[in-house]
C-alpha positions in Angstrom: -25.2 36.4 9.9 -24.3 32.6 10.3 -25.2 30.3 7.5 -26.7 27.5 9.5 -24.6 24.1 9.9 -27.0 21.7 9.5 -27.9 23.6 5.8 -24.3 23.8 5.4 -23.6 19.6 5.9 -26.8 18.8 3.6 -25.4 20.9 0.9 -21.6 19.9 1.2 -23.1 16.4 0.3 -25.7 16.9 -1.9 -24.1 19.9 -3.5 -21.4 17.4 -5.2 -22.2 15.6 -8.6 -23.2 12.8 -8.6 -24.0 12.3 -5.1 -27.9 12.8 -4.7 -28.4 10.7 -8.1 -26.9 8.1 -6.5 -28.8 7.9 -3.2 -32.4 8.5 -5.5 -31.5 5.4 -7.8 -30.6 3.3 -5.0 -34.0 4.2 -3.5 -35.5 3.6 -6.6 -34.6 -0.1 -6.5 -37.4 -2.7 -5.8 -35.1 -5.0 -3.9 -33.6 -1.8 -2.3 -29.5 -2.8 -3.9 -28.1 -3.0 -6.6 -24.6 -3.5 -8.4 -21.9 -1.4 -10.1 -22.8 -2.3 -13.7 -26.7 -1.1 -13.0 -25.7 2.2 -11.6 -23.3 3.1 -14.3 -25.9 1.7 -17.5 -28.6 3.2 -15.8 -26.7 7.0 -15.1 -25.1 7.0 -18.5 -22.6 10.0 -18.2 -20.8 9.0 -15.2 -17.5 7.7 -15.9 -16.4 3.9 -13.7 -13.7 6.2 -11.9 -16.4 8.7 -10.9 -19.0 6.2 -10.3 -16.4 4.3 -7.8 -15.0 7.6 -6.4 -18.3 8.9 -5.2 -19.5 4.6 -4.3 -16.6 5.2 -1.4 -17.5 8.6 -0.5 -21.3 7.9 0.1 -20.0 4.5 1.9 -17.9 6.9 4.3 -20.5 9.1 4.7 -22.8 6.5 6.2 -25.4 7.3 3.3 -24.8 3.7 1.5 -23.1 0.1 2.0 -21.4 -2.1 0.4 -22.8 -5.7 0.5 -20.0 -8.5 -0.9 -21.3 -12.0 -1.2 -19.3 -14.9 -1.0 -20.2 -17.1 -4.1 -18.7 -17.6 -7.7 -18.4 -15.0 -8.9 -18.0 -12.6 -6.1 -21.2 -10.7 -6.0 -21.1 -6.4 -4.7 -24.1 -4.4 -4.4 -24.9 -1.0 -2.7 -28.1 -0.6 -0.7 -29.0 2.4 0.9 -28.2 2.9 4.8 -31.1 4.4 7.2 -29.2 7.1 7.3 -29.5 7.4 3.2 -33.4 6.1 3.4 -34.1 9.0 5.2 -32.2 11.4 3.3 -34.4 10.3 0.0 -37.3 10.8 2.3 -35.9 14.7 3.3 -35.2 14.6 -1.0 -38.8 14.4 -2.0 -40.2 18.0 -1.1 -37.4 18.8 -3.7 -37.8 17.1 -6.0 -42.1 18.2 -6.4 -40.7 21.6 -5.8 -38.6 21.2 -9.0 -41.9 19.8 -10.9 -43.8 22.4 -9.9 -41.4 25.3 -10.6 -39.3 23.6 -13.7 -40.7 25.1 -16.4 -41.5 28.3 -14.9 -37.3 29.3 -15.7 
């Protein structure tokens, strides 16, 4: 039996660390972006290598992008793409499946 491939893609990118945290806090923003230092205070164990390694991998995945604004200072933020709006919207059965079945380990 085939596993099937469109299982297979969700998982290769939601099955590494880091990467489905990332796409729920950006969705979780009320102006819908927000910068380096707010990702890394708010998710307190990543590391600014691993925060900036996986930044790039969800940019090249289409999932998020990277907005630079031309003033002084030089101003970055990450907003979610469509493609990475929709994915939070696929995330939510998930994530009341895990509240309902938590606790119940």
């Amino acid at each position: 039996m085939k596993v099937c491939p469109y299982l297979h893609y969700s998982f290769q990118v939601l099955g590494k660390k880091w990467n489905g945290l990332i796409v729920h806090y950006l969705s979780l923003q009320p102006d819908g972006k927000a910068h380096f230092s707010d990702i890394k205070r708010d998710l307190e164990e990543i590391t600014p290598r691993a925060l900036s390694i996986k930044l790039t991998e969800l940019i090249e995945l289409g999932l998020i992008h990277k907005q630079v604004t031309a003033s002084t200072p030089i101003e970055i933020s990450y907003a979610l793409t469509t493609k990475g709006m929709e994915l939070t919207k696929a995330l939510a059965p998930v994530q009341q499946w895990a509240q309902q079945f938590m606790e119940e380990k």
